[in-house]
NUDO-267199 format. One record per atom (N, C-alpha, C): atom name; x, y, z. Coordinates in steps of 0.02 Angstrom, whole numbers, plus 32768, in hexadecimal, padded with zeros to 4 digits. Layout:
BEGIN
+------+------+------+------+
! atom !    u !    v !    w !
+------+------+------+------+
!   CA !    X !    Y !    Z !
...
+------+------+------+------+
***
This chain:
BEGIN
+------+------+------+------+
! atom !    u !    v !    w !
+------+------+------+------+
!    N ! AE7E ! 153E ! BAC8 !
!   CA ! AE86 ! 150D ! BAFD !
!    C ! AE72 ! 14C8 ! BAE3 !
!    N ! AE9B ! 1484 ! BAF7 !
!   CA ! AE8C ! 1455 ! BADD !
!    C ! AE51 ! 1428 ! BB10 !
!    N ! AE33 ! 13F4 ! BB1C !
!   CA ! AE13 ! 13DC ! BB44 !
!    C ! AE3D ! 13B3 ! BB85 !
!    N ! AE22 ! 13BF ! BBBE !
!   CA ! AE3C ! 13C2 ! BC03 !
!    C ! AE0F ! 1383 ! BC1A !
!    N ! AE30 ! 1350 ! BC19 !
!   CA ! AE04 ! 1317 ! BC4B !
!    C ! ADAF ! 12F5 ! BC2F !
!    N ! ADC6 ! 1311 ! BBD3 !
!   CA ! AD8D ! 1306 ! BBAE !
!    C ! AD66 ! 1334 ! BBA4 !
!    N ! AD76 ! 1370 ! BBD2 !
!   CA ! AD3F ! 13BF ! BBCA !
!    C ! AD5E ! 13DA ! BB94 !
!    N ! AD26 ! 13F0 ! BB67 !
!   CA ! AD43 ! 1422 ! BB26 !
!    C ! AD45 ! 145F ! BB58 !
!    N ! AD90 ! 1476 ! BB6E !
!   CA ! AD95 ! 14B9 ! BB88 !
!    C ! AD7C ! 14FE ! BB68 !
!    N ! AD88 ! 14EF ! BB1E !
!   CA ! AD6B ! 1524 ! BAFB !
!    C ! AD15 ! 1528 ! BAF7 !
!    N ! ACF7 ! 14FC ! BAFD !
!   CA ! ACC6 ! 151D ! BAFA !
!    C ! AC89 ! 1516 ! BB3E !
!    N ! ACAE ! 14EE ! BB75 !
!   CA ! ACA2 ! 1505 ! BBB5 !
!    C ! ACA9 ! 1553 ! BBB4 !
!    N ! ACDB ! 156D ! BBB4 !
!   CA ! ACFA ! 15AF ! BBBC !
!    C ! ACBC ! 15D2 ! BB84 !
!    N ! ACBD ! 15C9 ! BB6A !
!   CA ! AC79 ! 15ED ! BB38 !
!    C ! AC3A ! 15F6 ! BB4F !
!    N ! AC2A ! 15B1 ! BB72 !
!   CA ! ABE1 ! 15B0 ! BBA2 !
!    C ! ABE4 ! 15DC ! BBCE !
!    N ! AC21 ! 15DA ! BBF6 !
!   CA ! AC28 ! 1600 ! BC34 !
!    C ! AC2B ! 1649 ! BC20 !
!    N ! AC44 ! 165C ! BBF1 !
!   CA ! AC36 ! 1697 ! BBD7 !
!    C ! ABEB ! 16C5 ! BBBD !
!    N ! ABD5 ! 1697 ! BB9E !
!   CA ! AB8D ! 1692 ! BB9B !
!    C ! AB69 ! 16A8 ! BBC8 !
!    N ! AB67 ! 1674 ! BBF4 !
!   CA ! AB3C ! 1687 ! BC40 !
!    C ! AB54 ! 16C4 ! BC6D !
!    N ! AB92 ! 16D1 ! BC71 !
!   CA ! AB96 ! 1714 ! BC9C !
!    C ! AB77 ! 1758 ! BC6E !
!    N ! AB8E ! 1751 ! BC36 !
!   CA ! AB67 ! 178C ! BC17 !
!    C ! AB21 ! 1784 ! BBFC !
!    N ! AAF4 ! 1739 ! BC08 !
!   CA ! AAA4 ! 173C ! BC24 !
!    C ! AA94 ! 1753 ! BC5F !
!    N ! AAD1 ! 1750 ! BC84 !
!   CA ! AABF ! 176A ! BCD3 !
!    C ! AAD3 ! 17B1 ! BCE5 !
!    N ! AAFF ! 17BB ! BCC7 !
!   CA ! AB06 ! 180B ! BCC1 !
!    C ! AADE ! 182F ! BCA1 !
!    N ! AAAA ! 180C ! BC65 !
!   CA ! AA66 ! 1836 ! BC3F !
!    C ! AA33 ! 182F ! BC79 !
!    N ! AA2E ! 17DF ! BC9F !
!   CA ! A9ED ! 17D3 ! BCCE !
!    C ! A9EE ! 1805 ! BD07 !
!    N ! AA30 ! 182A ! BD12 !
!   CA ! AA32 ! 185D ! BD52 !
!    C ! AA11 ! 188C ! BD36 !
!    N ! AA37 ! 18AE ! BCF9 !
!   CA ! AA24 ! 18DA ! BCEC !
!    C ! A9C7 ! 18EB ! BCDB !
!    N ! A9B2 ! 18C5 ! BCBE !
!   CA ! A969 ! 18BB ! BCAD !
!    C ! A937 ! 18BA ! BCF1 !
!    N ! A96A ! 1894 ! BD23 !
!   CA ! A93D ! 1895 ! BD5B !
!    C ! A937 ! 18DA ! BD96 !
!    N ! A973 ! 190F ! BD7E !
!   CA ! A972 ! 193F ! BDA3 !
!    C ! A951 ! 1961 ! BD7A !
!    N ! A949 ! 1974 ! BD2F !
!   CA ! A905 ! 1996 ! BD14 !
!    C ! A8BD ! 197C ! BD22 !
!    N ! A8B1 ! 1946 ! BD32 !
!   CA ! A871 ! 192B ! BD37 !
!    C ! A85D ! 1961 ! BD7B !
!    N ! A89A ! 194F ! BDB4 !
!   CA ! A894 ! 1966 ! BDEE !
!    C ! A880 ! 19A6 ! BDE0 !
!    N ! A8A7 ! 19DB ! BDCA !
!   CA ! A883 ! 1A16 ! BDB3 !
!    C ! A84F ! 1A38 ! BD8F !
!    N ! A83F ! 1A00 ! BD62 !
!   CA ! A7FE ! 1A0A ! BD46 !
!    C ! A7CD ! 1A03 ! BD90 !
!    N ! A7B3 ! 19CF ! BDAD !
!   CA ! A799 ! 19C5 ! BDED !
!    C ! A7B5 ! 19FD ! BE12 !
!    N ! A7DC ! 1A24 ! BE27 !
!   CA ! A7E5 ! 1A67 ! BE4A !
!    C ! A7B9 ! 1AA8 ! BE35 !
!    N ! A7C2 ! 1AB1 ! BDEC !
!   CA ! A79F ! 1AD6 ! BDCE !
!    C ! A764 ! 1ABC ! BDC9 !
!    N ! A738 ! 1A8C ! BDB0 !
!   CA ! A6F6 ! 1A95 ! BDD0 !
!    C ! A6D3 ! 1AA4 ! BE1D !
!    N ! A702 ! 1A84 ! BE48 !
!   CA ! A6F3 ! 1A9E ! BE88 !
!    C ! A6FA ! 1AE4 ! BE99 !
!    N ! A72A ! 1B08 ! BE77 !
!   CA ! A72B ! 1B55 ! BE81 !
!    C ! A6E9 ! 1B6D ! BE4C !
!    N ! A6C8 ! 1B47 ! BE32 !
!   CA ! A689 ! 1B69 ! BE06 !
!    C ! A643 ! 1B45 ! BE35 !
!    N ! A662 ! 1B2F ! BE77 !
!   CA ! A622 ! 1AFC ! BEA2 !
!    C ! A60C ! 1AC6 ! BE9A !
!    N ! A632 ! 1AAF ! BE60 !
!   CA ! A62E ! 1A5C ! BE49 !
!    C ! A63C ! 1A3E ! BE8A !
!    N ! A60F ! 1A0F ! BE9F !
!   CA ! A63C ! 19D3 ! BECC !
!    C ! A65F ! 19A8 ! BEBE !
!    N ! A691 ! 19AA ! BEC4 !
!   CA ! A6CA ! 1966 ! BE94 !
!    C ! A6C4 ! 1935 ! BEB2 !
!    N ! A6A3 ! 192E ! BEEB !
!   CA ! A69E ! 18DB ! BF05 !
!    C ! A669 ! 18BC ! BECB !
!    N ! A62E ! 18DF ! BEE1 !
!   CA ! A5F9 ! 18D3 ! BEA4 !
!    C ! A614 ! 18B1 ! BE5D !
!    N ! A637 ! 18F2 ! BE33 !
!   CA ! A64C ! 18E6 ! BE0D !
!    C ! A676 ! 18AF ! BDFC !
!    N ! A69A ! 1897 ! BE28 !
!   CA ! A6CB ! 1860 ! BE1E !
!    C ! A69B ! 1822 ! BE2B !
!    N ! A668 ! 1825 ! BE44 !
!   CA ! A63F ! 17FA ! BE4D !
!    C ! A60D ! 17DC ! BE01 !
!    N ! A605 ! 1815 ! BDDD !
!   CA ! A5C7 ! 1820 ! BDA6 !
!    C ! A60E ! 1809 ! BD5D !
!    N ! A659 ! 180C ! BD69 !
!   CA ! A68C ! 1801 ! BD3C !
!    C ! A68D ! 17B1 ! BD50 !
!    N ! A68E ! 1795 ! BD84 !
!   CA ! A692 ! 175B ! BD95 !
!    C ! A64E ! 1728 ! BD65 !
!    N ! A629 ! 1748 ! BD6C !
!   CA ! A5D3 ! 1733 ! BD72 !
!    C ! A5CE ! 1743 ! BD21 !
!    N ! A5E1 ! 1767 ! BCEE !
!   CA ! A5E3 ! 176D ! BCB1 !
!    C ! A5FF ! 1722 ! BC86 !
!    N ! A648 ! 1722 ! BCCC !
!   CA ! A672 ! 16E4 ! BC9C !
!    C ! A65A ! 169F ! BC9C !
!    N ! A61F ! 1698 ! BCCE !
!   CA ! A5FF ! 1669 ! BCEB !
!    C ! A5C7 ! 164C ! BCA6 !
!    N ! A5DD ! 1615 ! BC90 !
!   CA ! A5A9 ! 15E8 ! BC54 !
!    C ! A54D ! 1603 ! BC79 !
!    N ! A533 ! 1617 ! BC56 !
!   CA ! A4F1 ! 162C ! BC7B !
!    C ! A4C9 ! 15F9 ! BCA3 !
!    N ! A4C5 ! 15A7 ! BC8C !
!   CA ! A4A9 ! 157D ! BCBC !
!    C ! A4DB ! 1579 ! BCFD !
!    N ! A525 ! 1573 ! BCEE !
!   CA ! A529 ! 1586 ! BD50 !
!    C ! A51A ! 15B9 ! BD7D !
!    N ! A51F ! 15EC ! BD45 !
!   CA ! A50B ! 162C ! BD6C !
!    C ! A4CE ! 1622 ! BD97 !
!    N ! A498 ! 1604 ! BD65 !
!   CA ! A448 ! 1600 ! BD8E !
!    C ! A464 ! 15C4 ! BDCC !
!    N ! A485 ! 158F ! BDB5 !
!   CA ! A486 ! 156B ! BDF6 !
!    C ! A4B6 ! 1584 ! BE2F !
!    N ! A4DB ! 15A1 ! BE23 !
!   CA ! A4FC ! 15B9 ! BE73 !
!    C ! A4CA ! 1604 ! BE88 !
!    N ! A49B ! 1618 ! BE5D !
!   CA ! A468 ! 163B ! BE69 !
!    C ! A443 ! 1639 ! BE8E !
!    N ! A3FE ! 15F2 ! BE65 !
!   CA ! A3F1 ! 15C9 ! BEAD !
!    C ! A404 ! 15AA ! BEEA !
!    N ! A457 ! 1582 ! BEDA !
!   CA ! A45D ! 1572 ! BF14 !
!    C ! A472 ! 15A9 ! BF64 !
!    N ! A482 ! 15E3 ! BF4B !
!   CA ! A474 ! 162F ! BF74 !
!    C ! A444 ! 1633 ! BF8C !
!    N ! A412 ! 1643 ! BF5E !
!   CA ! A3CC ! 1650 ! BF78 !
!    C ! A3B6 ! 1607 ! BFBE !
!    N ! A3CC ! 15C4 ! BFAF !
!   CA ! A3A9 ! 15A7 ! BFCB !
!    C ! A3DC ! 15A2 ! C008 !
!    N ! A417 ! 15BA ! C019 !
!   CA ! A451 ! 15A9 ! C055 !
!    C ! A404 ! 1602 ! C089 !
!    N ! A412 ! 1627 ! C042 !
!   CA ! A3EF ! 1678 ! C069 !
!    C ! A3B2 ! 166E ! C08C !
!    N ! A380 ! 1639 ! C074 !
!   CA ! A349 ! 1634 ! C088 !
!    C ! A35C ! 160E ! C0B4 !
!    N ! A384 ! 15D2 ! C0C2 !
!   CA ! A385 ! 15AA ! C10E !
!    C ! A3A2 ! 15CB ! C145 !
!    N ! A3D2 ! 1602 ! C132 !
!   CA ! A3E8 ! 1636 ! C157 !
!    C ! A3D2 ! 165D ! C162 !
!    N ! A388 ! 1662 ! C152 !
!   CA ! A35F ! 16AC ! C165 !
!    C ! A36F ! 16D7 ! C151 !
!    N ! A395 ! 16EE ! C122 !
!   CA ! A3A4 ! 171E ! C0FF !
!    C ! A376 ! 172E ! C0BB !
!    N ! A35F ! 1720 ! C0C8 !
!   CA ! A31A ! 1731 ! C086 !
!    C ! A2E6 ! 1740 ! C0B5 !
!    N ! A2BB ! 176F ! C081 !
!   CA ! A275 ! 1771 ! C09C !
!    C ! A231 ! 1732 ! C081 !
!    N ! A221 ! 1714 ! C0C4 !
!   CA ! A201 ! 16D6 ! C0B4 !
!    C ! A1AE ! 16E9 ! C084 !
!    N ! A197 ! 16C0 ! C060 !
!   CA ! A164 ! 16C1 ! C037 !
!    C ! A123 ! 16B2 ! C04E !
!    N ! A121 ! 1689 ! C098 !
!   CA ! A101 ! 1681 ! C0AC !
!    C ! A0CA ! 16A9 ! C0DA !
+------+------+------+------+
***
């Protein structure tokens, strides 16, 4: 294909190719993830948990502590903690 209105058709058409078969791997990867999380829950894993502690891994460790604290301190104005006092 020659270029269309200044678009290299050929290698538009290449990108676009590209990305459907990243998106046809990203399905696929995401319905094994899904089943991995099935199978721990059929062994009593909680997968909410878990997707929580996968989230919280990818997390640089100083934000982790600060959306940590800032929990703890929304929990304590919400009474949801037990007070120290």
């Amino acid at each position: 294909m020659a270029d269309v209105g200044g678009i290299g058709a050929d290698q538009l058409k290449s990108y676009i190719e590209r990305i459907e078969r990243l998106e046809e791997e990203k399905a696929a990867t995401a319905t094994d993830i899904r089943e991995v999380y099935a199978e721990a829950k059929g062994n009593g894993y909680d997968s909410k948990i878990m997707r929580q502690i996968v989230r919280l891994r990818k997390m640089d460790e100083q934000d982790r502590q600060e959306q940590e604290a800032i929990l703890e301190l929304y929990k304590h104005a919400l009474g949801l903690t037990e007070s120290a006092e």
